[in-house]
N, CA, C and O atoms as a DFTB+ gen file, in Angstrom:
424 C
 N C O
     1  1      62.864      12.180     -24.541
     2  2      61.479      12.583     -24.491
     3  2      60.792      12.056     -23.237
     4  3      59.827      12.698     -22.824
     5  1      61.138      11.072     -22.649
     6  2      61.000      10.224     -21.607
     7  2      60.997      11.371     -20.524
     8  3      59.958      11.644     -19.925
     9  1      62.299      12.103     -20.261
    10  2      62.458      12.795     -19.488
    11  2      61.470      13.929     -19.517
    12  3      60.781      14.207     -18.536
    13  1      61.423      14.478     -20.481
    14  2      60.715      15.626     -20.836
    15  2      58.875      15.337     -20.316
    16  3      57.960      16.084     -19.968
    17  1      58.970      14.419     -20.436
    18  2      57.465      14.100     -20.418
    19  2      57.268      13.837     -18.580
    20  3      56.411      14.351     -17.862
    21  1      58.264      12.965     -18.215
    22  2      58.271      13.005     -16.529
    23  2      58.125      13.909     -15.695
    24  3      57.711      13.837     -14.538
    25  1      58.801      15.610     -16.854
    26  2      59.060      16.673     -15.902
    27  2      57.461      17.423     -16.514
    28  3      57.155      18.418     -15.858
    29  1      56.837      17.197     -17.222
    30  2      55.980      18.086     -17.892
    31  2      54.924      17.772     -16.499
    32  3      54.555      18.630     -15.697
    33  1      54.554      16.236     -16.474
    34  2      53.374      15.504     -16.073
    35  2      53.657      15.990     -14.264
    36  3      52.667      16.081     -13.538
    37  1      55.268      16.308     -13.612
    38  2      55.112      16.308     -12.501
    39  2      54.904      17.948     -12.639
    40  3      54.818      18.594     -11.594
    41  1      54.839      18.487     -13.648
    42  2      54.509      20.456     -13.329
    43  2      52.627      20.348     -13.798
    44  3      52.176      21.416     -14.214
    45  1      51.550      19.073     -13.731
    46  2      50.885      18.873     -14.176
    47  2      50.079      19.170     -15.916
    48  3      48.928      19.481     -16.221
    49  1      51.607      18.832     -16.950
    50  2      51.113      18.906     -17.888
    51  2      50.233      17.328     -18.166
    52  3      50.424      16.304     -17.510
    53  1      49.339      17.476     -19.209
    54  2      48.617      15.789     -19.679
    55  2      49.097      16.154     -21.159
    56  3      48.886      17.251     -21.677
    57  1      49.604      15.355     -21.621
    58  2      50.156      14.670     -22.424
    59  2      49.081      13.718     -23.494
    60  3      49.107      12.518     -23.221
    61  1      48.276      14.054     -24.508
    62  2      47.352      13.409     -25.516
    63  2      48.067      11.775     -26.337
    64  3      47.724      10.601     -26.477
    65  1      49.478      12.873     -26.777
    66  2      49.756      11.438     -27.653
    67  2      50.844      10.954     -26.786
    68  3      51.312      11.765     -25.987
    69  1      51.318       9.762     -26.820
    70  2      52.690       9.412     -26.092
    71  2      53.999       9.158     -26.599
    72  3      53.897       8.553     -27.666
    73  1      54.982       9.330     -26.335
    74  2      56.063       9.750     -26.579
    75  2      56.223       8.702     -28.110
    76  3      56.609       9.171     -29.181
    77  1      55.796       7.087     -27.885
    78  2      56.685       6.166     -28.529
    79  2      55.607       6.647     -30.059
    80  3      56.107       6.626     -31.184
    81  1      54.264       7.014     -29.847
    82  2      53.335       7.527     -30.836
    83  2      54.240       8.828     -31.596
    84  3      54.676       8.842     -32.748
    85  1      54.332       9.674     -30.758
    86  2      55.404      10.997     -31.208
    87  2      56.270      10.432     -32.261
    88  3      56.061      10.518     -33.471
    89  1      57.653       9.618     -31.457
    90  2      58.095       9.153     -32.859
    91  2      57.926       8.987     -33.397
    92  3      57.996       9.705     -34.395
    93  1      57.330       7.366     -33.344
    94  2      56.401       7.311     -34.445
    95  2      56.282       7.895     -35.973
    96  3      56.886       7.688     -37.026
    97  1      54.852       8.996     -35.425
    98  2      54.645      10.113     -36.303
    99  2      55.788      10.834     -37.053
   100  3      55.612      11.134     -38.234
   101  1      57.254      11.205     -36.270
   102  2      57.656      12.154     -36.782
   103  2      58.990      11.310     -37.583
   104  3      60.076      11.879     -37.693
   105  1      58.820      10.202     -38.004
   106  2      59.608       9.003     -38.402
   107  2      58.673       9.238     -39.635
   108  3      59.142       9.721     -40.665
   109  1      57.113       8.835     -39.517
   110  2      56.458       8.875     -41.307
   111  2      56.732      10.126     -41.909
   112  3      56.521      10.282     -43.112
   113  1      57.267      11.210     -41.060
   114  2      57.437      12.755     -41.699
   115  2      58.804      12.450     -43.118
   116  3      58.892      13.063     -44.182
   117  1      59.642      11.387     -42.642
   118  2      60.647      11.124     -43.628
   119  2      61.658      12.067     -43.197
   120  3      61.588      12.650     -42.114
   121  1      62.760      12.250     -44.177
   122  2      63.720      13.178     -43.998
   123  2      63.290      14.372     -43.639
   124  3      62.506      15.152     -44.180
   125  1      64.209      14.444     -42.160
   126  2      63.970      16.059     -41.803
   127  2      64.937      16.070     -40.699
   128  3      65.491      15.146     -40.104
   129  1      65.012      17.514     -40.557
   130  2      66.479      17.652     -39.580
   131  2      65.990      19.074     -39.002
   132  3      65.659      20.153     -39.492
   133  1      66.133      18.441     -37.509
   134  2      65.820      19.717     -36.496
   135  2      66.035      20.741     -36.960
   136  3      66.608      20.961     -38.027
   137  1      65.353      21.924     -35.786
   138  2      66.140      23.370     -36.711
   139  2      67.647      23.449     -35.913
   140  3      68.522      24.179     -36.379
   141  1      67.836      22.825     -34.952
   142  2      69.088      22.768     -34.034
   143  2      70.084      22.351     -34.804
   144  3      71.207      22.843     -34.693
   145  1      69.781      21.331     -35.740
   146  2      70.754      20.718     -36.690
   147  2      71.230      21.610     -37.741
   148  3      72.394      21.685     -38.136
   149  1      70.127      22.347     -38.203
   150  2      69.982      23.055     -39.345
   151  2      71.083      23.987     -39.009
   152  3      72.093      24.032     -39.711
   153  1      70.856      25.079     -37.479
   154  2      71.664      25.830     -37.221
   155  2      72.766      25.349     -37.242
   156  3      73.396      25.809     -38.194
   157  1      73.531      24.392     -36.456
   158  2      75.039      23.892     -36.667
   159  2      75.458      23.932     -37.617
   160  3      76.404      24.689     -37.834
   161  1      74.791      22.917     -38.854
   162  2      75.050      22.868     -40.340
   163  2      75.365      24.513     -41.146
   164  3      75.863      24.799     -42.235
   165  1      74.892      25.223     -40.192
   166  2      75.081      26.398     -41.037
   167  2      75.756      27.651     -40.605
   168  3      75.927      28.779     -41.067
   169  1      76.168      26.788     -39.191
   170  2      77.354      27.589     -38.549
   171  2      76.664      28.589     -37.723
   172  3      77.186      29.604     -37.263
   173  1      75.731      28.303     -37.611
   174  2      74.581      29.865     -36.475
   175  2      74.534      29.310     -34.987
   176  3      74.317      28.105     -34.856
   177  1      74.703      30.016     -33.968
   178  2      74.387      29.846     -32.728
   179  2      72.522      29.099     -32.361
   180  3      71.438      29.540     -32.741
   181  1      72.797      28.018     -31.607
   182  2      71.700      26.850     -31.723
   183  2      71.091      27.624     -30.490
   184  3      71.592      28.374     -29.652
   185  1      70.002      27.218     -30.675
   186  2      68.991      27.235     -29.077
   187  2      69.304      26.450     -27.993
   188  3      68.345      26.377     -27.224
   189  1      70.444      25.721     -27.563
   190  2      70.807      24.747     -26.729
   191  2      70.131      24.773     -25.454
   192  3      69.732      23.764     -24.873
   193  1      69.959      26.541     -24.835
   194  2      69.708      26.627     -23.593
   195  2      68.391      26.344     -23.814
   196  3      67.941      25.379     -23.196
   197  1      67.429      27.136     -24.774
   198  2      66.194      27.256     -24.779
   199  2      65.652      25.809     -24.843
   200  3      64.961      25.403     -23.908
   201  1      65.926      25.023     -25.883
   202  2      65.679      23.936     -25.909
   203  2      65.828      22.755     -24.960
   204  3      64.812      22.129     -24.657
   205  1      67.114      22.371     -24.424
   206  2      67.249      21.488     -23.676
   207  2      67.566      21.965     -22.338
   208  3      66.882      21.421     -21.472
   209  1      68.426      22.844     -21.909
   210  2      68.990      23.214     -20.544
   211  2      67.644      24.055     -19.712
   212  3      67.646      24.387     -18.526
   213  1      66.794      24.224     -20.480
   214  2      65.577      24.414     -19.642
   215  2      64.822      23.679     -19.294
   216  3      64.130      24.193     -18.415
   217  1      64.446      22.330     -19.586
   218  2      64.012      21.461     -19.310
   219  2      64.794      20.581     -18.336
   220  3      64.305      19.837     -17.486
   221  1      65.985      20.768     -18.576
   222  2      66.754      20.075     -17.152
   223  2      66.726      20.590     -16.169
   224  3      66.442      20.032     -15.109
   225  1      67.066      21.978     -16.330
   226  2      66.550      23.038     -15.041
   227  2      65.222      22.847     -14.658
   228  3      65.065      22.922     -13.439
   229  1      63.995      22.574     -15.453
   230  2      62.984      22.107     -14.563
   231  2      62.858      21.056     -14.049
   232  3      62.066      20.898     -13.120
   233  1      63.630      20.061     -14.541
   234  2      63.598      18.712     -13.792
   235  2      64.215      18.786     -12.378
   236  3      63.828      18.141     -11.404
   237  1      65.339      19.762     -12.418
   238  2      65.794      19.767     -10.934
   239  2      65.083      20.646      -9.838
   240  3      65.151      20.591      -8.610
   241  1      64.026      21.893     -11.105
   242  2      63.099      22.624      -9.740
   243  2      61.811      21.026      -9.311
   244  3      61.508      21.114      -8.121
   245  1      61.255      20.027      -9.855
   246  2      60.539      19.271      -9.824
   247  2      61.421      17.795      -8.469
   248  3      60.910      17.188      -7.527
   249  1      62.759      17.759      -9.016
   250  2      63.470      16.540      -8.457
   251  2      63.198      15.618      -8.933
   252  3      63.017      14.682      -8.154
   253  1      63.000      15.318     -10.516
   254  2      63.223      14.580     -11.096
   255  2      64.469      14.389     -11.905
   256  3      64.702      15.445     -12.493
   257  1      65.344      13.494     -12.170
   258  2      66.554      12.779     -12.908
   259  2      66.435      13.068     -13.844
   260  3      65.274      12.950     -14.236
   261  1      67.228      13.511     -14.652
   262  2      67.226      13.760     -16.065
   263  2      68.703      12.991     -16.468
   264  3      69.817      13.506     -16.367
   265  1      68.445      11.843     -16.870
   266  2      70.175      11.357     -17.055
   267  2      70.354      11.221     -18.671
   268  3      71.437      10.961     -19.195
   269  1      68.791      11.495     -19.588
   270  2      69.240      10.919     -21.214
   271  2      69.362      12.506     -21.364
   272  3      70.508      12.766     -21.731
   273  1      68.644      13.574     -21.221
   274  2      68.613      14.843     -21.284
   275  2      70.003      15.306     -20.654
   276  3      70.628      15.985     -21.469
   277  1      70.547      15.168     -19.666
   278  2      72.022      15.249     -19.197
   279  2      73.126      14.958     -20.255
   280  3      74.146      15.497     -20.686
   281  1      72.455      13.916     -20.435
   282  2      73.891      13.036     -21.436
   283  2      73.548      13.946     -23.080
   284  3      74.446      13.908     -23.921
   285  1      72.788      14.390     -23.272
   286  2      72.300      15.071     -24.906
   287  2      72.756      16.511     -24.387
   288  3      73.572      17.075     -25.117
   289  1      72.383      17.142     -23.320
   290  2      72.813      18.490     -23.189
   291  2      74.667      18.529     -23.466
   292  3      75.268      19.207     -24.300
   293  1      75.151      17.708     -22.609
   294  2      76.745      17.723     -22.695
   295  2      77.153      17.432     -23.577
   296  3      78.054      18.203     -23.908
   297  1      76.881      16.110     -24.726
   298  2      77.406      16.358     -25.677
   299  2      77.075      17.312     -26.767
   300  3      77.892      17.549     -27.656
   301  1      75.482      18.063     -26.711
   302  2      75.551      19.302     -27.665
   303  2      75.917      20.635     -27.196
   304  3      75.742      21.643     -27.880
   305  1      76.497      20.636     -25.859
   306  2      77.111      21.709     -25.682
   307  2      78.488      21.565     -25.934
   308  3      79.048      22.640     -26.150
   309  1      79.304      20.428     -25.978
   310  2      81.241      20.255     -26.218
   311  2      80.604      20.440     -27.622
   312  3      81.315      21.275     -28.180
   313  1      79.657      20.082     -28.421
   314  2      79.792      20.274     -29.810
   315  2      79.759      21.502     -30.574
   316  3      80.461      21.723     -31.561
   317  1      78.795      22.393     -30.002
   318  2      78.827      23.552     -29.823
   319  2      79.918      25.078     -29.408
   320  3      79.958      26.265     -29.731
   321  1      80.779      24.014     -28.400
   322  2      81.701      25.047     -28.094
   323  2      82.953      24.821     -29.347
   324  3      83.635      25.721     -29.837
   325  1      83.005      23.481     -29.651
   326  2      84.026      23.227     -30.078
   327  2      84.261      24.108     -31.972
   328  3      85.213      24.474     -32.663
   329  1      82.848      24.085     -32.081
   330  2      82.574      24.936     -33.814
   331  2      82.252      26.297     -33.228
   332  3      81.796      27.078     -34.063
   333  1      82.415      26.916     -31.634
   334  2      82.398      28.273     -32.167
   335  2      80.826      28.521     -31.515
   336  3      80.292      29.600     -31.258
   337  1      80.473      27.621     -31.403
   338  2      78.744      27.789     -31.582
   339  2      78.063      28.121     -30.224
   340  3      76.869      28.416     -30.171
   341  1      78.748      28.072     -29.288
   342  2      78.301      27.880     -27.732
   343  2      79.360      28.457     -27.357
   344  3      80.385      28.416     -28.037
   345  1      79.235      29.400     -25.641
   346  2      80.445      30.143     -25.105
   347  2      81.132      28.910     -24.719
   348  3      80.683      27.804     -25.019
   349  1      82.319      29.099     -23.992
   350  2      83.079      28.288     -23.205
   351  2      84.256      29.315     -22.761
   352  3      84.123      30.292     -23.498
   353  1      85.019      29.462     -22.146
   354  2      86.119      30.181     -21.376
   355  2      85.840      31.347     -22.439
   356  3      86.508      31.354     -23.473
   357  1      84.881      32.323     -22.217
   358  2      84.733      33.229     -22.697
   359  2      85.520      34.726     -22.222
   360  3      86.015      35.086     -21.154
   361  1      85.394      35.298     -23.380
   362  2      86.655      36.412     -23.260
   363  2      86.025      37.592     -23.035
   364  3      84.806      37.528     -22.876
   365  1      86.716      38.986     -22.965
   366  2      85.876      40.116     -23.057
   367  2      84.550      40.313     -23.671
   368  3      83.570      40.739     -23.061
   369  1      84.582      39.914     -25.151
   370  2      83.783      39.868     -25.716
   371  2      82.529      39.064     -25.844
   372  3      81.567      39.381     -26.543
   373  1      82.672      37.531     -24.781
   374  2      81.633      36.563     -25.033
   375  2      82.500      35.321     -25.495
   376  3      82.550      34.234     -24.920
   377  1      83.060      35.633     -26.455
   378  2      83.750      34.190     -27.270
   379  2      84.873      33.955     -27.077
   380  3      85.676      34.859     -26.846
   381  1      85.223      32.649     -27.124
   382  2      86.635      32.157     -26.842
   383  2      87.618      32.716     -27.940
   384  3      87.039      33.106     -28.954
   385  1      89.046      32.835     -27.939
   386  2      89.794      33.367     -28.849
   387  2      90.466      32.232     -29.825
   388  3      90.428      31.077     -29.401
   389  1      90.846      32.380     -30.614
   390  2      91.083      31.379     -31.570
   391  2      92.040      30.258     -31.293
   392  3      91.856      29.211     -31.914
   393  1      93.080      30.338     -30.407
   394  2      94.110      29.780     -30.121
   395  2      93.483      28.246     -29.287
   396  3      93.869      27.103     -29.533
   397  1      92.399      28.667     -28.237
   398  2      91.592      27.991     -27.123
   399  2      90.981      27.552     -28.372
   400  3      92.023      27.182     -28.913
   401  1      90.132      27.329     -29.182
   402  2      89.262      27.146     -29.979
   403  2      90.156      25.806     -31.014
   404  3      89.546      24.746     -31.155
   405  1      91.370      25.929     -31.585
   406  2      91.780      24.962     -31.893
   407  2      92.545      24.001     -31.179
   408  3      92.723      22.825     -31.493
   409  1      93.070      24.736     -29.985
   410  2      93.129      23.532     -29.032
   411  2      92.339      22.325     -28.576
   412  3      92.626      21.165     -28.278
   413  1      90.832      23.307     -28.659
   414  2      90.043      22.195     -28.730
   415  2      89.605      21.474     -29.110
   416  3      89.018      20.544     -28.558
   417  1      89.826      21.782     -30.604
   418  2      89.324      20.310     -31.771
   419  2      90.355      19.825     -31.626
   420  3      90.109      18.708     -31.170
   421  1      91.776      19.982     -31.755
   422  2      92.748      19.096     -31.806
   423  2      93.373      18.170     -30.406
   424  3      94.288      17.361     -30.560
C-alpha cells in the first residue's frame, strides 16, 4: 500500500486516511477475503493485471520503485499460472496445455 500510495501522491492524488489507518480499519472489518482470493478459491480468472500490474506500470510511467508490489505481483502471477488461472507459454488458444501445466506444479 506504501507503494501504491507513493505512486498515487506523485500522479497528484491526496490521500484522506493513511495507509497504517486503512489497515487498521479493514482489520476491525474481521474475517474477509479479497475478491482476488475469492476468485482463486473458486478457480475463476483473478484481476491480477487490473489490480496490481497497473499500478506498477504506473510506478514506472512516474519512476518510482515498486519492490513490495513487484514481489506480490510475481508471486500472484506463478500462482496463477500454476492453477490455470493466469496465461503463461500460451498456446493457440490463450492457455497453456495440460502437460506444461503439470510440469509446473510438480
Amino acid at each position: 500500500m506504501l507503494d501504491a500510495q507513493s505512486i498515487g501522491e506523485a500522479l497528484g492524488v491526496h490521500f484522506r486516511v493513511d495507509v497504517h489507518r486503512r489497515i487498521n480499519g479493514a482489520a476491525e472489518v474481521g474475517a474477509h477475503k479479497t475478491s482476488m482470493l475469492q476468485d482463486l478459491e473458486r478457480g475463476r480468472p483473478m484481476e491480477i493485471d487490473a489490480l496490481v500490474t497497473a499500478v506498477q506500470e504506473m510506478g514506472r510511467l512516474v519512476g518510482i520503485e515498486t519492490p513490495y508490489i513487484d514481489s506480490v505481483l510475481g508471486l500472484i502471477q506463478q500462482r496463477g499460472r500454476v492453477l490455470g488461472l493466469y496465461p503463461t507459454f500460451p498456446g493457440p488458444d490463450g492457455d497453456i496445455d495440460e502437460e506444461t501445466r503439470e510440469a509446473m506444479i510438480d
